[in-house]
N, C-alpha and C positions, 0 to 999 in steps of 0.2 A: 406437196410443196411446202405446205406450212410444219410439216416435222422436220424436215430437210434445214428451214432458217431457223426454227427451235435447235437443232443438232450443232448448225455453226455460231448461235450465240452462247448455248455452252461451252465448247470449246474456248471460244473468245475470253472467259469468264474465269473456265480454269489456268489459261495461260498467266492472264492478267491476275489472279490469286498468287498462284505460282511463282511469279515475278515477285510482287510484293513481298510474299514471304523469304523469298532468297534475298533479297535486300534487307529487311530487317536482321537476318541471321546475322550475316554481314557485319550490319550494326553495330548488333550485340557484340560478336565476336573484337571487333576493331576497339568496341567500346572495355569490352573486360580485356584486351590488353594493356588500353591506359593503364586497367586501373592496377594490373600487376605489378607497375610500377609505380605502387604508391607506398609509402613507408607508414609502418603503425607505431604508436608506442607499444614498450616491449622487445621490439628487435631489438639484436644485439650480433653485429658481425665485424670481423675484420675488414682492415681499411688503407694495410701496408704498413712495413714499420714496426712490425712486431707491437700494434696498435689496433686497439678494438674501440668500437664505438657502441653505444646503447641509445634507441631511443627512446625520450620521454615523453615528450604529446608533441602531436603536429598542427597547422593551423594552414590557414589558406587551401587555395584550391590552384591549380595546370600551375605555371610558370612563378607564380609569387608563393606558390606553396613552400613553408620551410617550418625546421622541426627543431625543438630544444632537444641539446644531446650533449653525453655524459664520454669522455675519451678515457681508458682505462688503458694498463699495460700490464705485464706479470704482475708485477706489488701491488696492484690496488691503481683506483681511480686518481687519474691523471690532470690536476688542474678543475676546475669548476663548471657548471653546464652552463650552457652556453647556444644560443641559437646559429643555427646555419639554413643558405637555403638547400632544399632537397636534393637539386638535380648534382651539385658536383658528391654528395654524397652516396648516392646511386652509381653515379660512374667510377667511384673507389670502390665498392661493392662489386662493380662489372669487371672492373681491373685487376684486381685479385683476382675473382674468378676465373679471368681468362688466362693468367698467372699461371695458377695452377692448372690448366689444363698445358699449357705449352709445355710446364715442368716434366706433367706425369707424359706428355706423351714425347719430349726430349730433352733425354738425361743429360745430354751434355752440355758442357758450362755455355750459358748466353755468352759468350764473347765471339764464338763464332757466329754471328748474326747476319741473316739471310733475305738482307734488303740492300740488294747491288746498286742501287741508286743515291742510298747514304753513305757509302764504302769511307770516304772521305774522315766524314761525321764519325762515324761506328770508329775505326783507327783512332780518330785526337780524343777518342772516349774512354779509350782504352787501357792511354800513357797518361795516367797520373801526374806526369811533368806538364801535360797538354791540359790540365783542369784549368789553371788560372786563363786561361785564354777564353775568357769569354767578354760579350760585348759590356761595355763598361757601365751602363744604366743597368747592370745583373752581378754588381760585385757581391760575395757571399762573404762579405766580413760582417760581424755579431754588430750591433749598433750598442755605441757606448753606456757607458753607465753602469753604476751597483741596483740590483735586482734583488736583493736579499728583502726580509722584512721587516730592515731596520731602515730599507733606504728609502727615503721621501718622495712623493708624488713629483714628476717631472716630464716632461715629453721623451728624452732618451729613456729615460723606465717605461714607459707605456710600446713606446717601438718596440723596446728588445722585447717585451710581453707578445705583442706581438708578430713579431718574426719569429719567436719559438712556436710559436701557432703552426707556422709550414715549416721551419726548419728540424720537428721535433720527427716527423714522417721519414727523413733524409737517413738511410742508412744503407741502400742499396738489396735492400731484403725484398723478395716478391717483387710485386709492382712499383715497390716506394721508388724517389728518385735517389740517385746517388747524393747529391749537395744542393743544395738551393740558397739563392741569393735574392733578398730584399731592399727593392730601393724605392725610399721615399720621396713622394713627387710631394705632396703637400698633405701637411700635417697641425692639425688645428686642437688645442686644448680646451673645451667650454668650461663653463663657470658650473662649478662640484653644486653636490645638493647629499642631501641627507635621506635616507633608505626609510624615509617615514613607512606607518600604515595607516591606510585607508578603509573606511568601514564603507562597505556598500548597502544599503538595504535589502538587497535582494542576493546576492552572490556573498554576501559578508565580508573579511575582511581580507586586504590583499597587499604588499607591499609595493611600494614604486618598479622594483627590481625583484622577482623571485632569485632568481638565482643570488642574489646578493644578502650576507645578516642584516636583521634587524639597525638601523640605526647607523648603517657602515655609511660613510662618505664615497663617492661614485662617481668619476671624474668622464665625462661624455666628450669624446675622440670623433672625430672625423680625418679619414686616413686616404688617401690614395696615393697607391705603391703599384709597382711591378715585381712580380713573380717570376723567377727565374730559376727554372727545373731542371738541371742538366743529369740525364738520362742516359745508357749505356748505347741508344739509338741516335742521339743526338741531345739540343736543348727545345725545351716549351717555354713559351714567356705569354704571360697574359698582365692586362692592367685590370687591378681590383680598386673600387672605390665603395666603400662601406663605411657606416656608423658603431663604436664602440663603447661598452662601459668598463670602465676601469677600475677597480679595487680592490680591499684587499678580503680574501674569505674566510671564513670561521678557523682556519689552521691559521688566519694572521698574515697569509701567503698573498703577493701582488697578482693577480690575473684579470686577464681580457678578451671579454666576452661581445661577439659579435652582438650587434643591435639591429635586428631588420636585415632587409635581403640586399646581397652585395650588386655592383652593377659590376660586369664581369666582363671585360673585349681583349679577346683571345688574338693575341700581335703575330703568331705563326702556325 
């Protein structure tokens, strides 16, 4: 009798192991898919747009994680680095990707597209004369003003910096969107500061702005705009509100660099 309740609390014992361990596995597993989606410095992939991105260090961790990144095109690198957060650059990564797999595996021109429930959408996508027809908080005209490096700090100079930010992606190649349209809901210019450096004891010396020269003046933007992607499937409109620094970089060139992680509500 007494080997018999020895024999059923073993069993008890290896179930219960058993279990544990299939659960941990689990774990693990669930837990190193996170982490395949995490970006290193060093990477360096397309993004759409006959546009590559390079990463340079990343920082935070799950949802606030984001990463300084360098945009490159054939000629050489593209504008100045500049932080973003991770997750929309992961999904230009997934985008392409899946790009190209629709590509290689249908040769024939996307315009016969195979979603009978936007039939509508897909058609005014199609005729060129149908582009202007979009909702009017999505118009894709350039925002005024001279953008050269002769031309002065100003709020229309810092939009059109950044509206070239998304309208630079726009060329209908791979996953990029056909046109995109930027509209500004509010737009704030703070009071510039100077590119000092700071000596720290222990980390040593570091300037206010890396990505910005020495000594450069750096004009601090708060932006909230709508994004307006119109795509061969239809359009995407999302509202972006993010922090910017504004300047001008070692080539003397105006650019604008995201500050901190954007707050992103996707309107469709």
């Amino acid at each position: 009798m007494q080997i018999q309740i020895n024999r059923r609390n073993l069993v008890l014992c290896l179930v219960t192991a058993l279990t544990l361990v299939g659960f941990l596995v689990l774990q693990q597993n669930s837990l190193a898919q996170d982490q395949e989606r995490t970006l290193r410095a060093g990477e360096k992939f397309e993004v759409g747009g006959g546009q590559s991105v390079e990463i340079l260090r990343c920082r935070g961790e799950g949802r606030d994680r984001e990463c300084e990144v360098q945009y490159y095109r054939a000629n050489g690198p593209e504008g100045g680095p500049m932080w973003q957060a991770e997750g929309p650059l992961l999904a230009a990564q997934a985008r392409v990707a899946a790009a190209r797999q629709a590509e290689a595996g249908t040769p024939a021109p996307p315009a016969g597209d195979n979603t009978p429930t936007k039939t509508d959408d897909d058609d005014a996508a199609n005729r060129p004369d149908d582009k202007p027809a979009v909702p009017g908080d999505c118009a894709s005209n350039v925002p005024a003003g001279d953008s050269s490096k002769t031309a002065k700090a100003s709020a229309d100079l810092f939009k059109r910096k950044i509206y070239y930010i998304y309208n630079v992606l726009a060329n209908g190649t791979g996953s990029a969107p056909l046109s995109v349209g930027v509209t500004f809901l509010n737009f704030d210019v703070g009071q510039p500061f100077t590119n000092i450096v700071r000596v720290d004891p222990v980390t040593g010396a570091h300037r206010l702005n890396d990505a910005a020269p020495v000594n450069a003046i750096i004009y601090p933007v708060r932006s909230k705009h709508i994004i307006c992607e119109q795509y061969r499937d239809g359009l995407q409109r999302r509202q972006v509100e993010n922090k910017y620094n504004c300047f001008k970089n070692r080539d003397g060139e105006w650019v604008c660099g995201a500050d901190g992680i954007p707050k992103v509500i996707q309107l469709n």
